[in-house]
C-alpha positions, 0 to 999 in steps of 0.5 A, spaced: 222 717 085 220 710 082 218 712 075 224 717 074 229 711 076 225 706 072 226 712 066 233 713 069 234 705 067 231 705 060 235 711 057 242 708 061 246 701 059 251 703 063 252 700 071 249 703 077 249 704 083 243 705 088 243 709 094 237 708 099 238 709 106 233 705 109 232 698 108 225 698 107 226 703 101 231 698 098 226 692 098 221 697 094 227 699 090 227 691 088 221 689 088 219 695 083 226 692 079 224 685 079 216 687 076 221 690 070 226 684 069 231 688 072 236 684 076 240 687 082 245 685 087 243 687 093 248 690 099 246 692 106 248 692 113 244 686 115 248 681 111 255 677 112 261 680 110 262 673 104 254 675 102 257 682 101 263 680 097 259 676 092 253 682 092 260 686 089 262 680 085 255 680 082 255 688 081 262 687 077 260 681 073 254 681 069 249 684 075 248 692 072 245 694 078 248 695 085 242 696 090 245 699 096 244 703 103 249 707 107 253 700 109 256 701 102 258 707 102 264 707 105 270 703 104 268 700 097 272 701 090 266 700 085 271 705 080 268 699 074 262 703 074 260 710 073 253 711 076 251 713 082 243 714 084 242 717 090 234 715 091 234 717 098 238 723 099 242 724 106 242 729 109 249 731 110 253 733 105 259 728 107 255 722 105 254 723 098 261 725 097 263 718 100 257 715 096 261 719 090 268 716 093 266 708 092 266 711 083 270 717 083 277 714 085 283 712 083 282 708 077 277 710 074 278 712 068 270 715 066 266 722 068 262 720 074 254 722 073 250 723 080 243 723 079 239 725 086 231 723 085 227 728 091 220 728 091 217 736 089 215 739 095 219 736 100 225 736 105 229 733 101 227 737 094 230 744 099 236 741 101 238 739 095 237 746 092 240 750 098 246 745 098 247 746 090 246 753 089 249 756 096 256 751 097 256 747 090 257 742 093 257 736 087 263 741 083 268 741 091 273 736 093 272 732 100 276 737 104 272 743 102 266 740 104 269 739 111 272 747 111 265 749 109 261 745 114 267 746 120 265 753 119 259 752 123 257 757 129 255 751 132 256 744 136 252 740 132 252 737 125 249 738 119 243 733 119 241 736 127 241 743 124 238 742 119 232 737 123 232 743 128 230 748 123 225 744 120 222 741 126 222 750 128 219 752 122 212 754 121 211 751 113 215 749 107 216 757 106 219 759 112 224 752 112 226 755 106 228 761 108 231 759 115 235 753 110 237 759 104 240 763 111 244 757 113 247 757 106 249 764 106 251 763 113 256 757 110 258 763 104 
């Protein structure tokens, strides 16, 4: 993952927002951003809210990079910047649409382009191809994501089935399968 956002950073000049969801990968994230000269402004849950604004003010001024976790996913307008890295990719379908949410908003006046970094042979890698080729999930609006997934036949939400279907499979293959009849189940 690090070296396609460091080959990410090279072929595009625009703003990015980077998503991470855990703080520890944030802080790999800026330490390998640092190792190039590359500044960011950093935004997570830990800090002030006057520390958040000026991480906002960074991202808009002359900061390129916005290097956030999940605290920046909701309720932020970011429509000056026009791509978003998921470097970790969440598990439910509505989060990465609220990540989209903080670009792809009133006023933005630009295409939005989402990039999801996930490491082959992973979870995240079979998550990431279910999600794309069963719902289509980048090309739906929020409320469809929310009709499909209230579809469920279950109680849970989507990050619990999808835990419980791995932590009951044999092997990758056999979370594949299990993963595939999900999606067909969401059909």
């Amino acid at each position: 993952k690090s070296r396609a956002l460091l080959e990410l950073l090279r072929s595009c000049s625009d703003k990015l927002l980077i998503f991470t969801r855990f703080r520890a990968t944030q802080d790999h994230v800026a330490r390998l951003l640092g190792e190039i000269g590359e500044p960011c402004a950093l935004y997570h849950g830990g800090l002030r809210r006057q520390e958040k604004e000026e991480a906002v003010r960074a991202f808009e001024g002359p900061c390129r990079i916005l290097l956030s976790t999940e605290a920046g996913g909701e309720g932020r307008n970011l429509q000056f910047a026009h791509g978003l890295v998921n470097y970790d990719l969440p598990w439910n379908p509505m989060r990465i649409e609220q990540r989209i949410g903080r670009l792809s908003r009133v006023g933005q006046v630009r295409d939005v382009y989402v990039f999801n970094l996930v490491s082959r042979g992973t979870i995240e890698e079979t998550l990431l191809e279910i999600l794309d080729a069963k719902i289509n999930m980048f090309e739906l609006v929020i409320g469809e994501i929310d009709m499909i997934l209230g579809q469920l036949a279950t109680d849970q939400d989507f990050e619990e089935l999808v835990t419980d279907l791995w932590l009951a499979s044999e092997d990758r293959d056999a979370f594949r399968l299990k993963m595939e009849s999900l999606g067909e189940e969401l059909l």
